[in-house]
C-alpha positions as CSV (number, residue, x, y, z in Angstrom):
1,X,-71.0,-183.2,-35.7
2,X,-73.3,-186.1,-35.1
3,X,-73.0,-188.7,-32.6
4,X,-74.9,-192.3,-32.6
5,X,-74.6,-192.6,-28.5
6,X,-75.9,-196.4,-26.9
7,X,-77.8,-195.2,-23.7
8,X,-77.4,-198.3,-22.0
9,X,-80.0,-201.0,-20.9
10,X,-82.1,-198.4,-18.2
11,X,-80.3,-197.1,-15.2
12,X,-79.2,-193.5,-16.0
13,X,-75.8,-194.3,-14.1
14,X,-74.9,-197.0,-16.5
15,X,-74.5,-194.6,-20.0
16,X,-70.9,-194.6,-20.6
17,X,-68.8,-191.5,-19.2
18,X,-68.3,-190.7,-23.0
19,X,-72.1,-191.1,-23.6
20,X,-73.1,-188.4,-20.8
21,X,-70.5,-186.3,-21.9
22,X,-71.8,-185.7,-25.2
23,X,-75.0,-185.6,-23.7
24,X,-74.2,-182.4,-21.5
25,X,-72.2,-181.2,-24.7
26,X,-75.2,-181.6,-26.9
27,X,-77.2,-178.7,-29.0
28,X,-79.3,-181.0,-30.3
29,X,-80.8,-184.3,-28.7
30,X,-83.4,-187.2,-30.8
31,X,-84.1,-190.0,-28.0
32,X,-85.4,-193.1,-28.6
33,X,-88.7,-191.9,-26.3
34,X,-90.0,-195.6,-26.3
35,X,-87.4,-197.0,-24.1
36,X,-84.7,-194.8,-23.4
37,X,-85.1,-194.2,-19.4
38,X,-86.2,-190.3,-19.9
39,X,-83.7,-189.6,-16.9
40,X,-80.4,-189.2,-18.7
41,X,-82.1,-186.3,-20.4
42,X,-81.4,-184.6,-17.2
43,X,-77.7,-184.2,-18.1
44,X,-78.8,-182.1,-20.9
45,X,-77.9,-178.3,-21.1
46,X,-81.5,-176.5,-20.3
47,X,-80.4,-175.1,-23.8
48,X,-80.8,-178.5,-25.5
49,X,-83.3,-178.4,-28.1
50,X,-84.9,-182.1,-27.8
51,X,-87.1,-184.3,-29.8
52,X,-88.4,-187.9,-29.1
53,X,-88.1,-189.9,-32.1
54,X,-90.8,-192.3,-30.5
55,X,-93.3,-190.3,-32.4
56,X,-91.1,-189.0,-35.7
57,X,-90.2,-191.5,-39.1
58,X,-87.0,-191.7,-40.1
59,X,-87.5,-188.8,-42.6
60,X,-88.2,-186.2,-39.7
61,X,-85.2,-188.0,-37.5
62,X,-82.3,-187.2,-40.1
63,X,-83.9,-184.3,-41.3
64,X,-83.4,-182.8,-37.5
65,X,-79.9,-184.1,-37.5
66,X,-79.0,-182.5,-40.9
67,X,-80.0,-178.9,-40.1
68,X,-78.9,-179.1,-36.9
69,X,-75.0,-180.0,-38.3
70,X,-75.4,-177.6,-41.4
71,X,-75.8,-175.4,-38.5
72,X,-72.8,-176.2,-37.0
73,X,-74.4,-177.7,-33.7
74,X,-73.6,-181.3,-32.3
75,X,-76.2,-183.3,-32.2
76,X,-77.0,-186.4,-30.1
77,X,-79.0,-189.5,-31.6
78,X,-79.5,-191.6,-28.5
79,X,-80.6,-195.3,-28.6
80,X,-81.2,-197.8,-26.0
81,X,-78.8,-200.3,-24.8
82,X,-76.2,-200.0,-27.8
83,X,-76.8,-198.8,-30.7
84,X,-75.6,-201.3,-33.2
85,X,-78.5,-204.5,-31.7
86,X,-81.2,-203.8,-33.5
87,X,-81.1,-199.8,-33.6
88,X,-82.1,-199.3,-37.0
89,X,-79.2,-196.9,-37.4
90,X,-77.3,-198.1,-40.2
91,X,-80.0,-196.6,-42.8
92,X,-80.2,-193.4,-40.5
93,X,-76.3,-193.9,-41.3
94,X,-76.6,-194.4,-45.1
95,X,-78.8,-191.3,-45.0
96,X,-76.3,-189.0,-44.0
97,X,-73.3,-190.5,-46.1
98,X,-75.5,-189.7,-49.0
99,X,-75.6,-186.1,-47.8
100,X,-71.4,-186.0,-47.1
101,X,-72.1,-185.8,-43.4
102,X,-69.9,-186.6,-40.7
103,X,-70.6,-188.7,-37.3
104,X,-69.6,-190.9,-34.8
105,X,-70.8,-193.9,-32.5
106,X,-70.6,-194.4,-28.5
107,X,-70.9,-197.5,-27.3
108,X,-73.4,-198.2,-24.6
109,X,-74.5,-201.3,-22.3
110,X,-76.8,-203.7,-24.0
111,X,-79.8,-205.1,-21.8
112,X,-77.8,-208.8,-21.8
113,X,-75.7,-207.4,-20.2
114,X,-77.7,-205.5,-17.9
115,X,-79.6,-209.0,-17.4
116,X,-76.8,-210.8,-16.7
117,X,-76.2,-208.7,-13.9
118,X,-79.3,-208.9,-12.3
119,X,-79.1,-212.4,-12.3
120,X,-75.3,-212.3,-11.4
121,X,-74.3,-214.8,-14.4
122,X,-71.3,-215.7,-16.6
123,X,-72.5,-216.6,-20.1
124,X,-69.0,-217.9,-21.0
125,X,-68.6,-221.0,-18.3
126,X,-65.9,-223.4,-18.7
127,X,-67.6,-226.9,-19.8
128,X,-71.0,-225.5,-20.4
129,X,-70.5,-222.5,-22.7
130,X,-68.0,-220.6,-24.6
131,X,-70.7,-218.9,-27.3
132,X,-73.5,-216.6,-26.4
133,X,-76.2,-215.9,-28.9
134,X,-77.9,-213.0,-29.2
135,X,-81.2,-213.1,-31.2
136,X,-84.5,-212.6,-31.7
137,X,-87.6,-214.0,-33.0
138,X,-89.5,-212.7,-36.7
139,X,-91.9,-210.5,-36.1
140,X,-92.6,-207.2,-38.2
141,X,-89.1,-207.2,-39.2
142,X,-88.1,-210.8,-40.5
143,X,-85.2,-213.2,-39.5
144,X,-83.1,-215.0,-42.0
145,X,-84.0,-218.8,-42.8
146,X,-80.6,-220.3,-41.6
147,X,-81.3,-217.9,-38.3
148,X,-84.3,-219.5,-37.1
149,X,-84.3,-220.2,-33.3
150,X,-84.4,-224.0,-34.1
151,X,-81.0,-224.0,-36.0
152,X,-79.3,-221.7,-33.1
153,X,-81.0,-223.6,-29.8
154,X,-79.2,-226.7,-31.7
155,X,-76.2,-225.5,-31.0
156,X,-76.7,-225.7,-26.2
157,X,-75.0,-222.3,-26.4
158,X,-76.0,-219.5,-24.5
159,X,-78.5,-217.4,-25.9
160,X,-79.8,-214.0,-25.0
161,X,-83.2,-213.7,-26.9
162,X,-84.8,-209.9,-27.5
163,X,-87.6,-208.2,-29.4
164,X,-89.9,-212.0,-28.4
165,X,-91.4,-211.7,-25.0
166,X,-94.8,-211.0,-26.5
167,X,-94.3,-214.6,-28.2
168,X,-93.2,-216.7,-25.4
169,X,-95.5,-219.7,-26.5
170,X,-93.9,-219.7,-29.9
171,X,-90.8,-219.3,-28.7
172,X,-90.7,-222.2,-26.4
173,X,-91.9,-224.5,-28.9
174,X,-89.2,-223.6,-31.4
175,X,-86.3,-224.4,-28.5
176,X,-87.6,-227.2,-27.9
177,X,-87.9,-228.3,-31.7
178,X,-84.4,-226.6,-31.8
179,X,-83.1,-229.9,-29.4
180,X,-83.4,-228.1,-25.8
181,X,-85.1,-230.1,-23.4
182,X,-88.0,-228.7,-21.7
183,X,-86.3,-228.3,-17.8
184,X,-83.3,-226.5,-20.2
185,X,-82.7,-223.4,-17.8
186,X,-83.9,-220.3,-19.2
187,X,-85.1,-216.7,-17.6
188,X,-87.1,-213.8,-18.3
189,X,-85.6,-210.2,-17.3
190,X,-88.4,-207.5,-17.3
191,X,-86.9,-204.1,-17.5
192,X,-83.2,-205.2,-16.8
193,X,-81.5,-201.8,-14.4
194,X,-84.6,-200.2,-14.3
195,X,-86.2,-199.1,-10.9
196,X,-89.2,-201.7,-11.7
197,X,-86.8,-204.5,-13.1
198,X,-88.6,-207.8,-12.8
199,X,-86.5,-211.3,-13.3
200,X,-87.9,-214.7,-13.2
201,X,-85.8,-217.6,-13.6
202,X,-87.9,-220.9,-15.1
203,X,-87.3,-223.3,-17.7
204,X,-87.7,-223.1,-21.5
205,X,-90.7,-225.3,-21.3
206,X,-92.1,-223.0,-19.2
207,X,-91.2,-219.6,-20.2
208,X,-94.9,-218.8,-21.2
209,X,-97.0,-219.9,-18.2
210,X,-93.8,-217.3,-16.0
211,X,-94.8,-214.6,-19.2
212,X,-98.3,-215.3,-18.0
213,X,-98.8,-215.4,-14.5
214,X,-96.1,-212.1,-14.6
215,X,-97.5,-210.1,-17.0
216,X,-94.7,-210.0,-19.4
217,X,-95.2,-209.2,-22.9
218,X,-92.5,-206.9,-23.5
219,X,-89.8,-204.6,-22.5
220,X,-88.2,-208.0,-21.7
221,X,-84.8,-210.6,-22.6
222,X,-85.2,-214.1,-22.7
223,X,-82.0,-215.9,-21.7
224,X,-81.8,-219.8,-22.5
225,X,-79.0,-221.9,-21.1
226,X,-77.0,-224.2,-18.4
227,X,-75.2,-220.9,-17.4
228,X,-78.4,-219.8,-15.7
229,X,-78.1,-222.1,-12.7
230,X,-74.5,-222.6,-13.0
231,X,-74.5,-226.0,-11.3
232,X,-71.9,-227.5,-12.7
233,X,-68.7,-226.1,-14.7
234,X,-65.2,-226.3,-14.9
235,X,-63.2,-223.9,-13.3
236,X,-60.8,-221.4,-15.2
237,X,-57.7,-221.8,-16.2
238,X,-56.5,-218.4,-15.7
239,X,-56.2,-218.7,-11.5
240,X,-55.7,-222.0,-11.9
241,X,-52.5,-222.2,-8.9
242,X,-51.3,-225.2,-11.5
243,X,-51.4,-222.8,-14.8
244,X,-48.8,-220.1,-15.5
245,X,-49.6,-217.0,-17.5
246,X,-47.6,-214.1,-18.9
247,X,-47.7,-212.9,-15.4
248,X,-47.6,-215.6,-13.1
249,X,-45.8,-219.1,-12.7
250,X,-47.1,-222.1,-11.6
251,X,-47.4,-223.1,-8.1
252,X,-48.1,-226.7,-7.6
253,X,-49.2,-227.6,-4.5
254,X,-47.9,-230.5,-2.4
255,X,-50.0,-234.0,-2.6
């Protein structure tokens, strides 16, 4: 059996329990070499046999993964983060359907999320934002027209920007042309759970000069938004004393 498994954003404690699992399970083990933290290796058998897909095409990659399952072995693609932001693995996917394979995904912790927690935000405040964004800017790979950052900065939702921290210039410029003023909150989180994690909260107008004077130009998330300095929102309903739930009843409170 084959198993798509999201290693999370870095820290080799934050791979779900289902993720390590098959790890330690695993006869056969492709990792993203290029940013998956090498560490959660070390729940491998010593019997694993293990290849970094870093230096392989896509070719080698599923060729490992079918004659490891026609030999009846269970094999392990890892990714960063999770698997299905921008983890290629739909045509690794389409690969093996056309050769009648079975496999499965895991989940895993995308770097947002991993960023969010460093910085100890909400993306979803009351009265500031209910949306987050995730995106990225065209480089090799291409973005759709109607995806460009203008038309989604337009929006003042949250946005979690990856794959652009080499292009934090153009990037700025585009949210700004988008309709986000240039003090708009916005941070840079360098290696979000690593050991060496790095975040810098600035603005959008100056997300380069931070890239810059850092030394940021990749391995990084841009996120853009009020949430970031959380200054002013309105408080949930859900423990509001005046709201009743499913579970509670209201309990006003004496003038």
């Amino acid at each position: 059996m084959i198993y798509f498994v999201g290693a999370g954003p870095g820290a080799p404690d934050l791979i779900t329990v289902r993720g390590m699992r098959l790890i330690q399970q695993a006869d056969v083990i492709i990792y993203a070499g290029s940013l998956v933290n090498p560490k959660l290796l070390e729940y491998a058998s010593k019997d694993a046999q293990i290849h970094n897909s870093a230096t392989m095409t896509i070719d080698e990659v599923t060729d490992v993964m079918l004659t490891a399952d026609a030999a009846d072995k269970k094999v392990v693609r890892l990714h960063t983060g999770d698997q299905s932001l921008y983890g290629a693995v739909r045509e690794q996917m389409d690969i093996l359907d056309a050769a009648g394979r079975k496999y499965e995904s895991c989940p895993g912790v995308s770097a947002c999320f991993g960023a969010a927690a460093s910085l100890n935000i909400e993306y979803t405040l009351p009265d500031v934002s209910q949306t987050l964004i995730i995106t990225r800017m065209e480089g090799v790979t291409s973005v759709p027209e109607k995806e460009s950052i203008q038309s989604l900065a337009a929006h003042n939702a949250s946005m979690a920007i990856y794959l652009s921290s080499g292009m934090l210039g153009e990037l700025s410029r585009r949210l700004i042309e988008g309709g986000l003023k240039n003090n708009t909150p916005a941070a840079i989180v360098y290696k979000a759970t690593w050991p060496e994690e790095q975040a810098f909260v600035c603005t959008v107008g100056s997300l380069e000069v931070t890239g810059k004077e850092n030394g940021i130009t990749k391995t990084a998330i841009v996120l853009v938004g009020d949430i970031i300095t959380h200054v002013s929102y309105g408080r949930s309903k859900l423990y509001d004393p005046l709201f009743s739930t499913g579970f509670r009843d209201a309990r006003p409170t004496e003038d």
